[in-house]
The first five atom37 places (N, CA, C, CB, O) and aatype in JSON, in Angstrom:
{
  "aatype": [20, 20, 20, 20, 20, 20, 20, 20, 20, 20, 20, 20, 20, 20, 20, 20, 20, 20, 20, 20, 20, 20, 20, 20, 20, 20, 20, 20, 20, 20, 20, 20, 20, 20, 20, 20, 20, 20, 20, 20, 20, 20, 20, 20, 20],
  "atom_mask": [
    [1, 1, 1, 1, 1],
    [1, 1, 1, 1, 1],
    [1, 1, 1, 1, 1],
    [1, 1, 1, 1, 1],
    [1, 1, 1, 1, 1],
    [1, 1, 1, 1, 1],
    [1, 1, 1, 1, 1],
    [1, 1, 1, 1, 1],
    [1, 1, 1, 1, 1],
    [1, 1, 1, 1, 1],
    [1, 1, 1, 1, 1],
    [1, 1, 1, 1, 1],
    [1, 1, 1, 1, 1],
    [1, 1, 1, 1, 1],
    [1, 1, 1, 1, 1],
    [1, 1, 1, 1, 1],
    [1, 1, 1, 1, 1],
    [1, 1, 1, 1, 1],
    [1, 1, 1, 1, 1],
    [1, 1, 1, 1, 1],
    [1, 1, 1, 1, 1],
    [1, 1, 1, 1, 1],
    [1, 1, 1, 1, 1],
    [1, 1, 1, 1, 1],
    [1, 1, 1, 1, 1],
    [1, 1, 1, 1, 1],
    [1, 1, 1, 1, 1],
    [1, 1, 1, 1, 1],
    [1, 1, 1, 1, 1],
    [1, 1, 1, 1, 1],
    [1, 1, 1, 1, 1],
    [1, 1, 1, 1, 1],
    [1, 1, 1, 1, 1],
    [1, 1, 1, 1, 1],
    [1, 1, 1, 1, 1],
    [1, 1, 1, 1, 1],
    [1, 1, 1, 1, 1],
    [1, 1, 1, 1, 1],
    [1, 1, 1, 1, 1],
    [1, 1, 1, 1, 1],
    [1, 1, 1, 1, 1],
    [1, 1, 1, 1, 1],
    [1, 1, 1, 1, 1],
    [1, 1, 1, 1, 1],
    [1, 1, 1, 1, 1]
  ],
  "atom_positions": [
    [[-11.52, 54.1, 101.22], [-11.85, 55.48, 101.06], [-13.21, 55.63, 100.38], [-10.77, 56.2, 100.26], [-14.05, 56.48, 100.66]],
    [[-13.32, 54.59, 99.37], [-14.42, 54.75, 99.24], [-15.99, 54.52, 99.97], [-14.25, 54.38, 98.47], [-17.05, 55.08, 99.7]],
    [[-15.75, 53.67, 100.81], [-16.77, 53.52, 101.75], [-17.21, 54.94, 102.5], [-16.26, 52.46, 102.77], [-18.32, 55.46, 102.56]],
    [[-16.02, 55.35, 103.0], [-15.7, 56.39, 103.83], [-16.82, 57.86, 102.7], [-13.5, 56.52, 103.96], [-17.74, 58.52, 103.18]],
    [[-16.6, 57.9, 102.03], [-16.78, 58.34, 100.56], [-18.51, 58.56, 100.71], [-16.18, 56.97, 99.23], [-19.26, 59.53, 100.79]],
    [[-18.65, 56.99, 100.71], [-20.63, 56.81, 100.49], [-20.99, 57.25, 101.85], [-21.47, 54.86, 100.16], [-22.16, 57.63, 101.86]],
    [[-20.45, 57.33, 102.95], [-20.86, 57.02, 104.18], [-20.78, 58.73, 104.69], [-19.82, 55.73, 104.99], [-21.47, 59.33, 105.52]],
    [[-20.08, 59.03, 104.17], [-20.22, 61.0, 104.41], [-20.81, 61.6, 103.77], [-19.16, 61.94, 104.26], [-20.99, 62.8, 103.97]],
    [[-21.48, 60.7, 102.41], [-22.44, 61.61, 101.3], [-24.05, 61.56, 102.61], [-22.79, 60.38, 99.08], [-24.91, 62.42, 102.44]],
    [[-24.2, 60.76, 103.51], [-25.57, 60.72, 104.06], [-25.6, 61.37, 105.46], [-26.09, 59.25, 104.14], [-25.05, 60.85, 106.43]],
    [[-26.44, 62.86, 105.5], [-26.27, 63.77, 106.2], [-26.97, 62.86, 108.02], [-27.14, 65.25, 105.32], [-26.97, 63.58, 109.02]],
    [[-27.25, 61.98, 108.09], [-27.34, 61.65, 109.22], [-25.75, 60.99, 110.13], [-28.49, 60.72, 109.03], [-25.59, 60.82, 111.34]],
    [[-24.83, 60.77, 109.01], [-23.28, 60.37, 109.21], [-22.83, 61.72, 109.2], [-22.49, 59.34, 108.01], [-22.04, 61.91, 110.12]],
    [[-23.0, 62.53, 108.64], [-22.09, 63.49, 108.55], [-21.98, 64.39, 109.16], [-22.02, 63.87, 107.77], [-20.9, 64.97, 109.07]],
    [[-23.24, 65.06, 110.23], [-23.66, 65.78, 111.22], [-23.14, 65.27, 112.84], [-25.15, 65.78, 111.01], [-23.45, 65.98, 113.79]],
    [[-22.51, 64.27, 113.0], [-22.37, 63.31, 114.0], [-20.73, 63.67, 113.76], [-23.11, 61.6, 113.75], [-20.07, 64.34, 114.55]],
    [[-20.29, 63.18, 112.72], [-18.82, 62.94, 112.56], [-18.36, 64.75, 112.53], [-18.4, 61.84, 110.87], [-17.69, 65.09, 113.51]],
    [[-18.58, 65.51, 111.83], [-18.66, 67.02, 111.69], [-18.57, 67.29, 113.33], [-20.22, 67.67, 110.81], [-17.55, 67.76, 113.84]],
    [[-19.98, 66.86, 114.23], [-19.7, 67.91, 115.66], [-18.62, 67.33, 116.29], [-20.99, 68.02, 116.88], [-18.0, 68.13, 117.0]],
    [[-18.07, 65.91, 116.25], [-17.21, 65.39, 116.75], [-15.65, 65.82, 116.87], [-17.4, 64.47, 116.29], [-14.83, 65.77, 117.78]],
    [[-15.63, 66.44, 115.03], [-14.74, 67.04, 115.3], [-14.1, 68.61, 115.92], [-14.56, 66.75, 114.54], [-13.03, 68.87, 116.47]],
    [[-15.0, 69.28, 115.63], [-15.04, 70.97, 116.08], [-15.17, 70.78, 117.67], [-16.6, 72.05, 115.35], [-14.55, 71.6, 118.35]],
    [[-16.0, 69.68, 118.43], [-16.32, 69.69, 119.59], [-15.1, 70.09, 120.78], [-16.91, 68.43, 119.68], [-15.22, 70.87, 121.73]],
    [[-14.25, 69.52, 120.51], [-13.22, 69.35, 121.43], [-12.62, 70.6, 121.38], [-12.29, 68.23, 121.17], [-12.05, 71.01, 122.39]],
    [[-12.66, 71.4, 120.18], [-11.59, 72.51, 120.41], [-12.95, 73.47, 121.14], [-10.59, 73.26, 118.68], [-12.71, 73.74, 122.31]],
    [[-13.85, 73.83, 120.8], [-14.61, 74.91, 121.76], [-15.08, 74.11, 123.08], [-16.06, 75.65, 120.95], [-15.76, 74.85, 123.79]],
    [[-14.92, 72.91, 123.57], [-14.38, 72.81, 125.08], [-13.1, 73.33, 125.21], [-14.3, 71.38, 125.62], [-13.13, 74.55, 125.38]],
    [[-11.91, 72.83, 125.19], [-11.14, 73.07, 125.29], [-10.5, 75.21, 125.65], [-10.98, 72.18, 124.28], [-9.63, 75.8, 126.3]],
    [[-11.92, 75.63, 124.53], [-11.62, 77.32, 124.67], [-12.4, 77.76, 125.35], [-11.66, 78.22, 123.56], [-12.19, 78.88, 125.8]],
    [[-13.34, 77.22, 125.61], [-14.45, 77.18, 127.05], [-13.31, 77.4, 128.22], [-15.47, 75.32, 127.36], [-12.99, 78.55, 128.54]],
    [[-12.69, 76.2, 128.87], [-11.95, 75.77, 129.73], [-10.68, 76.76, 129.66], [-11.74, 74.33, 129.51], [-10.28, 77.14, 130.76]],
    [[-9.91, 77.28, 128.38], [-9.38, 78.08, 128.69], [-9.58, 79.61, 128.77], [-8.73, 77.76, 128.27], [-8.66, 80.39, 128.98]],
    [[-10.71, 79.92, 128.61], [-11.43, 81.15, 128.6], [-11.71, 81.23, 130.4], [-12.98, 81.05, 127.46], [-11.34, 82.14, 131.15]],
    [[-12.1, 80.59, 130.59], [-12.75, 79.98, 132.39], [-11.36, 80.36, 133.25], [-13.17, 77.63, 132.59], [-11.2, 81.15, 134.18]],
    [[-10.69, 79.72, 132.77], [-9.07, 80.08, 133.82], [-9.03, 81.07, 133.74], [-7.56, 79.66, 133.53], [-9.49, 81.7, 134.69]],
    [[-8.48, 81.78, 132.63], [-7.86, 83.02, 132.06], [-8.61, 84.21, 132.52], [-7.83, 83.0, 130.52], [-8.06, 85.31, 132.6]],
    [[-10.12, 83.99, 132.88], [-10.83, 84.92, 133.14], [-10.74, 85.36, 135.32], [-12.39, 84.29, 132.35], [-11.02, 86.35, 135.99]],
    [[-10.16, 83.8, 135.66], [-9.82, 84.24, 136.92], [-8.38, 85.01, 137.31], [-9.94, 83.09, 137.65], [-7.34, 84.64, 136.77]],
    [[-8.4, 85.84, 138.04], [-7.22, 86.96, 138.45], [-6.21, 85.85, 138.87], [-7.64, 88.24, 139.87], [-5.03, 85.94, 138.54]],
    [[-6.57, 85.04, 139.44], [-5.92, 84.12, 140.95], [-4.77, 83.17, 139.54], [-7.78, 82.57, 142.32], [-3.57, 83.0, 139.75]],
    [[-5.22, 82.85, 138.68], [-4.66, 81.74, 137.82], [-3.84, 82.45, 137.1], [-5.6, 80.9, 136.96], [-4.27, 83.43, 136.49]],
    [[-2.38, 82.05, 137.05], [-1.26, 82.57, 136.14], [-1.04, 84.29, 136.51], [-1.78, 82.29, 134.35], [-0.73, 85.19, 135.73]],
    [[-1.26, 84.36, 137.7], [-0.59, 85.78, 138.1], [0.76, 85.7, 138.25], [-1.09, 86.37, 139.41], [1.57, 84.78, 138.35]],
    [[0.8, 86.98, 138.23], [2.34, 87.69, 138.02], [3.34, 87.73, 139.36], [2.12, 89.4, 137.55], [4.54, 87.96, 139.5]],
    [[2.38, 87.43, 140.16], [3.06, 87.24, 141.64], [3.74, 86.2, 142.0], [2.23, 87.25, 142.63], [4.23, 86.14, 143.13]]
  ]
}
């Protein structure tokens, strides 16, 4: 932990690991924004 520790105090590690994590969920709401916005997908018919 402590490595982990020194290795997130240096903003060239921490900008990398940071987008890595947020990344996936605004694809993810991209992709479901994209469906949701077509009529044809998850109709009621």
């Amino acid at each position: 932990m402590e490595v982990f520790k020194a290795e997130y105090a240096n903003p060239l590690y921490r900008l990398p690991m940071t987008f890595t994590e947020i990344f996936p969920v605004g694809v993810v709401s991209a992709v479901s924004a994209g469906l949701l916005r077509n009529r044809r997908f998850l109709s009621a018919r």
